[in-house]
C-alpha positions in Angstrom: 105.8 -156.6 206.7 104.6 -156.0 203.0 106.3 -158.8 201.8 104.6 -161.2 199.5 102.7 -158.0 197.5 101.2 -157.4 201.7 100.3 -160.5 202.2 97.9 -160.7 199.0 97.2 -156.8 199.8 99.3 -154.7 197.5 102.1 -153.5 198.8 102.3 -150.4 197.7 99.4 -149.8 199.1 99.7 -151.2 202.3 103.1 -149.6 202.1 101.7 -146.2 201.9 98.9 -146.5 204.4 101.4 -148.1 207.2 104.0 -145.5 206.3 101.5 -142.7 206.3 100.1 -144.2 209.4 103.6 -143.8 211.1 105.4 -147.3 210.5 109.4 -146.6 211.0 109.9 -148.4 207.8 109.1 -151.6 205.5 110.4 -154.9 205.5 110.0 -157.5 202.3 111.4 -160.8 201.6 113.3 -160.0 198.3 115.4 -157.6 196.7 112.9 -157.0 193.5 110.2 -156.7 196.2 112.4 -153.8 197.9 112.8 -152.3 194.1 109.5 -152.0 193.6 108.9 -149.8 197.4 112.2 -147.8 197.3 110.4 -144.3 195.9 107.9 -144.3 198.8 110.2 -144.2 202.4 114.3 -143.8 202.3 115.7 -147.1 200.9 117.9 -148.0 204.1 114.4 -148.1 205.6 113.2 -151.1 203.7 114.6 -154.3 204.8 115.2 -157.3 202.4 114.7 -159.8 205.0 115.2 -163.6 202.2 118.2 -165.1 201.8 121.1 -163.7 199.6 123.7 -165.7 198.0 127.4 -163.8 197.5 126.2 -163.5 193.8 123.5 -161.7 194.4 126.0 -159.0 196.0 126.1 -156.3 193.6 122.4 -156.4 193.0 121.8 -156.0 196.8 124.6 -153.5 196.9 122.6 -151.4 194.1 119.9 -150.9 195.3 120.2 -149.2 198.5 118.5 -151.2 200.9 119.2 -152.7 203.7 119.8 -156.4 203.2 120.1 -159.5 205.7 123.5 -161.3 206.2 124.0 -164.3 207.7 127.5 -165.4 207.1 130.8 -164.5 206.4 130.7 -165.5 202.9 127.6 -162.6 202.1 129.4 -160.3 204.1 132.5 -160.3 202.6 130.9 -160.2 199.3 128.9 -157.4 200.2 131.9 -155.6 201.0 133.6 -156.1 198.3 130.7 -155.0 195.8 129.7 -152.0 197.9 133.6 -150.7 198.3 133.8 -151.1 193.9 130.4 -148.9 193.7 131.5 -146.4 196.5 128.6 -147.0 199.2 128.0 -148.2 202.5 125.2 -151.1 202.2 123.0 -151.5 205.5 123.3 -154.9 206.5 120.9 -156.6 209.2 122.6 -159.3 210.7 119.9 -162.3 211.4 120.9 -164.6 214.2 119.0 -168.0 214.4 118.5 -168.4 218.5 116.0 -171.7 217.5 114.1 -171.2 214.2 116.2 -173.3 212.8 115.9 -171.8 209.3 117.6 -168.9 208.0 120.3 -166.9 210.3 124.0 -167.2 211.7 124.9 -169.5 214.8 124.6 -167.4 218.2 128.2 -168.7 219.1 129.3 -167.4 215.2 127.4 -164.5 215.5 130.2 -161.7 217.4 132.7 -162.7 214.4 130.3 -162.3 211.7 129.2 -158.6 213.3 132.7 -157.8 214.3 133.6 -157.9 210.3 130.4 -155.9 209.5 131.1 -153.5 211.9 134.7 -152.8 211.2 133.8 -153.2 207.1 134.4 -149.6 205.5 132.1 -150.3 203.1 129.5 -151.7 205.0 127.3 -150.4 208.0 125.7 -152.8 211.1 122.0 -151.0 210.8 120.3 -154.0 212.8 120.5 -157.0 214.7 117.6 -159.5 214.3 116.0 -163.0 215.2 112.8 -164.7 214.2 110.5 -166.5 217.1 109.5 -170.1 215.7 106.1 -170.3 218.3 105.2 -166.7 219.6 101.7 -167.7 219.1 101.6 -171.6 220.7 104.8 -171.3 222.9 105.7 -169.1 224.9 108.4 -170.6 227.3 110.5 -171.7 224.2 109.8 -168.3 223.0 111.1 -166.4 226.3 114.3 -168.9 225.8 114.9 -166.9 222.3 114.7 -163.7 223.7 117.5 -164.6 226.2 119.7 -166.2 223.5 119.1 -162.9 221.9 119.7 -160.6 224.8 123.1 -162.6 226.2 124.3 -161.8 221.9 123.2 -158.2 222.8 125.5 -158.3 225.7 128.0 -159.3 223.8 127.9 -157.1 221.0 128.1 -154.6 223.7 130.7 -155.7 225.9 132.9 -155.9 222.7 131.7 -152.0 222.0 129.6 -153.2 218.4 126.6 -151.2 217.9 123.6 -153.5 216.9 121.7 -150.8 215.3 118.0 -151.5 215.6 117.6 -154.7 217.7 114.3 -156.3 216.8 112.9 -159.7 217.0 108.9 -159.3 217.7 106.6 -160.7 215.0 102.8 -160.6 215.2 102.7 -163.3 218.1 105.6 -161.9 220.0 104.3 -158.1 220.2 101.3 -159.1 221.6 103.0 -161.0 223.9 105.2 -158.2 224.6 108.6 -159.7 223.8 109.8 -157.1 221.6 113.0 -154.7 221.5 113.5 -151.4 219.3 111.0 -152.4 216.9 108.5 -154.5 216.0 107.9 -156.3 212.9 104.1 -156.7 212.5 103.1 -159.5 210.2 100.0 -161.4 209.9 98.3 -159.3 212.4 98.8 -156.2 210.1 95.9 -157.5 208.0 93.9 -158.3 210.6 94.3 -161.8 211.1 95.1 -164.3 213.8 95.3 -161.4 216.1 92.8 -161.0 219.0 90.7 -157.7 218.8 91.9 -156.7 215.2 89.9 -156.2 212.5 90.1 -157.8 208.7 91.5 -155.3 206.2 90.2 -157.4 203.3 87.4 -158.7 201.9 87.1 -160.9 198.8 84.6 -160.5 196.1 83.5 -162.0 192.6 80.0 -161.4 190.6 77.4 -164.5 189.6 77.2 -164.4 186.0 74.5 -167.7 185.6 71.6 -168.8 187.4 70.2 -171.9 186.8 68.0 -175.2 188.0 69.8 -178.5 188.1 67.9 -181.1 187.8 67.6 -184.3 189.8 70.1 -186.4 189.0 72.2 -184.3 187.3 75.9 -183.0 188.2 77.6 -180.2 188.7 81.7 -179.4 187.7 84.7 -181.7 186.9 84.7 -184.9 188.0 81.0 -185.2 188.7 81.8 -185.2 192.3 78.3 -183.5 193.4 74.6 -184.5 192.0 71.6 -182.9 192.4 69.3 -184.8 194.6 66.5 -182.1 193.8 66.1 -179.3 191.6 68.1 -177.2 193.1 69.7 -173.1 191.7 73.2 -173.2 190.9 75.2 -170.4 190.5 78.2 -169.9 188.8 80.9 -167.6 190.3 83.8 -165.6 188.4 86.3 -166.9 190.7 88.7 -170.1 190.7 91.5 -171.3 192.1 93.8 -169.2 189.4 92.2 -166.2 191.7 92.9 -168.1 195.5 90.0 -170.5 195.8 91.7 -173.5 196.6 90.8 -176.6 195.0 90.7 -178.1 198.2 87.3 -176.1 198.9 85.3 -178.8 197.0 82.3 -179.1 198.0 83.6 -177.7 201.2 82.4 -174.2 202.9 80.1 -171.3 202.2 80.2 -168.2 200.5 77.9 -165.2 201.2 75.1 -163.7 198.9 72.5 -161.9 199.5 73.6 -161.8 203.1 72.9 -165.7 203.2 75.4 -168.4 203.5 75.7 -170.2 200.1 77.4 -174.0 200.0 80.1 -174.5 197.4 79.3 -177.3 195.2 81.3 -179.4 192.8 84.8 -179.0 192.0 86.7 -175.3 191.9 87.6 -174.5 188.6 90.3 -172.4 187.4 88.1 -169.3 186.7 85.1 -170.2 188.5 82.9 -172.1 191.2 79.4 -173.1 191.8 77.1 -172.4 194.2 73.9 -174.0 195.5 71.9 -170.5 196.4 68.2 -172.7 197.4 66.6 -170.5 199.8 68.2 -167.2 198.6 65.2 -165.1 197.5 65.6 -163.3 193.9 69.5 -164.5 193.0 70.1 -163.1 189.3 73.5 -162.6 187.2 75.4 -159.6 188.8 74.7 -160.4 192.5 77.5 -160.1 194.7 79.4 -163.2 195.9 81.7 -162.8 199.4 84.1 -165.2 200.0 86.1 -163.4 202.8 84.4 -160.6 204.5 80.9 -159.5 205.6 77.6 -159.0 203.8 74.4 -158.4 206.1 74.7 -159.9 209.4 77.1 -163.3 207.8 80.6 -162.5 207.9 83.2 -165.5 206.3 87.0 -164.9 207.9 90.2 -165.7 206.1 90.5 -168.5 209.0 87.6 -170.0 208.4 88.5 -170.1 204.6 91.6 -171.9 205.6 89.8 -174.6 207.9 87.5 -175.4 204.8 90.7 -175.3 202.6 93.3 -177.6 204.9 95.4 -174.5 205.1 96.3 -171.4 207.4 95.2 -168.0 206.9 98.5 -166.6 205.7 98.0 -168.7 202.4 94.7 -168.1 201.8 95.8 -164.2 201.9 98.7 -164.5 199.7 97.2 -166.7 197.2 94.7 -164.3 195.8 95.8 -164.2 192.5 96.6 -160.4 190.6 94.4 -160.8 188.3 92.0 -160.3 190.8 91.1 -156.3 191.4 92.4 -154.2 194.9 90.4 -151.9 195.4 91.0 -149.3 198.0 87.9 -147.2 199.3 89.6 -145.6 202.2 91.9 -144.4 200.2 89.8 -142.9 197.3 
């Protein structure tokens, strides 16, 4: 999953590294995220897994990729634009067995594959479903997979291949409920997945040192004082670059390999930072929000405890103004 430019990552090159690394294919959420990864792996290999409306039918057709269907009304205009442009468009067909979001009916399903599958224009590469608590739940989770497998059975009693079945997010490989293929999400980047390791770290440069003075304040708002002289510095990185506002006065950041409290309000392009006790801090230290530094480390989900959040938005929030850097890859 590289959807969301990988989670904060960059896809393309995440893309490259988890096709290089032997991943079967890619899988995005929209069609202009699939545009932007169709030179690296053959374009039926990258699934556009959001929601398409019929108008957006010749796009999807267009492009190659496979696409997600979910009802008659996509399919048919799917068909349609693929049969004017003379190609057969992969279509996944996404069944909702208790997500409750996107996906076709299980009792709907057979029709809506039976007209994909008989479609000239079009060609069943998949059959899919998304779990709604692989991580928390795993009784309503097994109850999924058998809403899934009894559609299997039916697809095949009817003599419909389903193309890839697949159905295991992060939570749900681990778990081992999975079918042809997995569809590693979260756990990818090394998050919120027992005995994986974080892929990213996140990293600005102080650019001020200073001593507030007793009494005084620090950011908008004047929502922290100094009760002491204390060193403040002053970080090139705001919430425009992921640092939720919510972090306020909330949480550490690493320099010098010491744990540093954020103080005052997060700006747009910066924050503050009360470094007493941290030996020699001068204007081009390094500040670590996510990641290690000495023997400190700060994890994306501790990032999201101090920001009323969940780790997946604190990774896809980092803004793209802010630098990837790849060293493994240099």
């Amino acid at each position: 999953m590289v959807k969301a430019n990988a989670y904060g990552h960059g896809a393309r090159a995440v893309a490259r590294a988890a096709l290089d690394a032997g991943a079967w294919g890619l899988a995005v959420s929209t069609l202009e995220e699939a545009g932007e990864l169709r030179d690296l792996c053959p374009p039926e290999r990258i699934l556009a897994m959001g929601g398409l409306l019929p108008g957006d039918a010749g796009f999807a057709a267009a492009t190659g990729v496979a696409v997600t269907c979910f009802s008659l009304d996509v399919a048919r205009a799917l068909a349609a634009a693929a049969q004017e442009r003379g190609v057969a468009v992969p279509v996944h067909l996404k069944v909702d067995t208790g997500m409750g979001r996107l996906g076709v009916q299980p009792e709907a399903a057979l029709e809506l594959a039976r007209f994909v599958a008989g479609a000239g224009s079009l060609r069943l590469a998949g059959v899919f479903t998304h779990f709604a608590a692989s991580d928390t739940d795993p009784e309503f989770t097994a109850q999924q997979a058998d809403r899934f497998r009894r559609l299997l059975g039916q697809l095949e009693e009817a003599g419909i291949n389903p193309g890839l079945r697949h159905a295991g997010n992060t939570g749900g490989a681990l778990r081992g409920v999975s079918f042809d293929a997995v569809r590693l999400g979260i756990g990818l980047y090394g998050c919120e997945a027992p005995g994986t390791k974080p892929a990213l770290q996140l990293r600005a440069l102080l650019v001020q040192v200073k001593t507030v003075e007793p009494g005084e304040s620090v950011g908008y708002g004047r929502t922290w004082r100094a009760e002491r002289a204390t060193p403040v510095a002053t970080v090139t990185l705001g919430y425009a670059d992921g640092v939720f506002r919510a972090r306020g006065n909330r949480g550490d950041v690493l320099v010098r390999g010491r744990r540093a409290r954020l103080i005052g309000r997060v700006s747009m392009d910066m924050v503050t930072l009360d470094v007493s006790g941290i030996p020699d801090v001068r204007p081009g230290d390094v500040a670590t929000f996510i990641g290690a530094d000495g023997e400190e480390r700060i994890t994306a989900e501790a990032v999201a405890e101090w920001s009323d959040t969940i780790s997946y938005e604190v990774l896809t929030a980092i803004g793209r103004r802010v630098e990837r850097r790849y060293p493994l890859a240099e």
